[in-house]
C-alpha positions as CSV (number, residue, x, y, z in Angstrom):
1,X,-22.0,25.3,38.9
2,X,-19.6,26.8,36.8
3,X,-20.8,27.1,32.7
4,X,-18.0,27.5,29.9
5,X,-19.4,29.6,26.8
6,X,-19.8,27.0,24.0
7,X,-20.2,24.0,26.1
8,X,-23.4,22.7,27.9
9,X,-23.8,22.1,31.6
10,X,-21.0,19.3,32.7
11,X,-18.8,19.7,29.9
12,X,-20.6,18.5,26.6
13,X,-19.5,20.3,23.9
14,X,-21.6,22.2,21.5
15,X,-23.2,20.5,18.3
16,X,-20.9,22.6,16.1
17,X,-17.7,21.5,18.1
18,X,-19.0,17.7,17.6
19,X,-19.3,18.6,13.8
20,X,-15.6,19.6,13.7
21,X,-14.6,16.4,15.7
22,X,-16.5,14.5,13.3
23,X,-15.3,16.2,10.3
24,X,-11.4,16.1,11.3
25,X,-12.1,12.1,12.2
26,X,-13.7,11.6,8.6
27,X,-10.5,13.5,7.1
28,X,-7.8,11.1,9.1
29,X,-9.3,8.1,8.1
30,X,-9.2,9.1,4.4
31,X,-5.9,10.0,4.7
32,X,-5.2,6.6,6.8
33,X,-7.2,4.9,4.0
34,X,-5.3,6.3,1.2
35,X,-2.2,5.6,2.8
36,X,-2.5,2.2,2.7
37,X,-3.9,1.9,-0.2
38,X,-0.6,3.2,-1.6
39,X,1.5,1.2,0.3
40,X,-0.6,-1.8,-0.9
41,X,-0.1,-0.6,-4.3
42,X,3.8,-0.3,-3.6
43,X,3.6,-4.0,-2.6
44,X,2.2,-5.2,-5.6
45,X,4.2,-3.6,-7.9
46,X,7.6,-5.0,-5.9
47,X,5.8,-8.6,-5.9
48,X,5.5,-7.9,-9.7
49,X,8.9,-6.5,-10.2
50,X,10.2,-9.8,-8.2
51,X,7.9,-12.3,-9.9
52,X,9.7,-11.1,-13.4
53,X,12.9,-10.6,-12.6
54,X,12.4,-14.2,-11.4
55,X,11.0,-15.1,-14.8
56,X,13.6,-13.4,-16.6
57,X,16.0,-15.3,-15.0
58,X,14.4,-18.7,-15.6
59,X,14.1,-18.0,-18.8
60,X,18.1,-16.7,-19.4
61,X,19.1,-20.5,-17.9
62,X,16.5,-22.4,-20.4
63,X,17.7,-20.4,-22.9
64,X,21.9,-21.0,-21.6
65,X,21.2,-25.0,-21.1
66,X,19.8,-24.9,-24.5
67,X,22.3,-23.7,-25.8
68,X,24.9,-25.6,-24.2
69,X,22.8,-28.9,-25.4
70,X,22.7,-27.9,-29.0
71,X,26.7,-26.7,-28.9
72,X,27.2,-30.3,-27.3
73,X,24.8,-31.6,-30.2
74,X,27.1,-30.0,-33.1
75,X,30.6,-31.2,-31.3
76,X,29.5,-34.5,-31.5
């Protein structure tokens, strides 16, 4: 039976390569994790932007039918 230097009989790796493997996997998921976590953050922050443009705007038309009400008011 063939033996690969590094490796123990059938193939396993060494302890150290296992240590790598689990190191890389440990840096992907941070990097997965911070990901989203940013593109969570970028949602938010649209669903705020949204929420007061939408205020904004309800607040120009009170503000223009009030208006209108009290020029209508002062015609009369």
């Amino acid at each position: 039976m063939l033996r690969r230097r590094g490796t123990r009989a059938r193939g396993h790796p060494s302890p150290k390569h296992l240590e790598q493997e689990e190191k890389q996997e440990e840096k992907q998921k941070e990097k997965q994790e911070e990901k989203q976590k940013e593109k969570q953050e970028e949602k938010q922050e649209e669903q705020q932007e949204k929420q007061r443009d939408q205020q904004k705007g309800q607040q120009e038309k009170q503000t223009d039918q009030q208006k209108g009400q009290q020029e209508k008011q002062t015609d009369q």
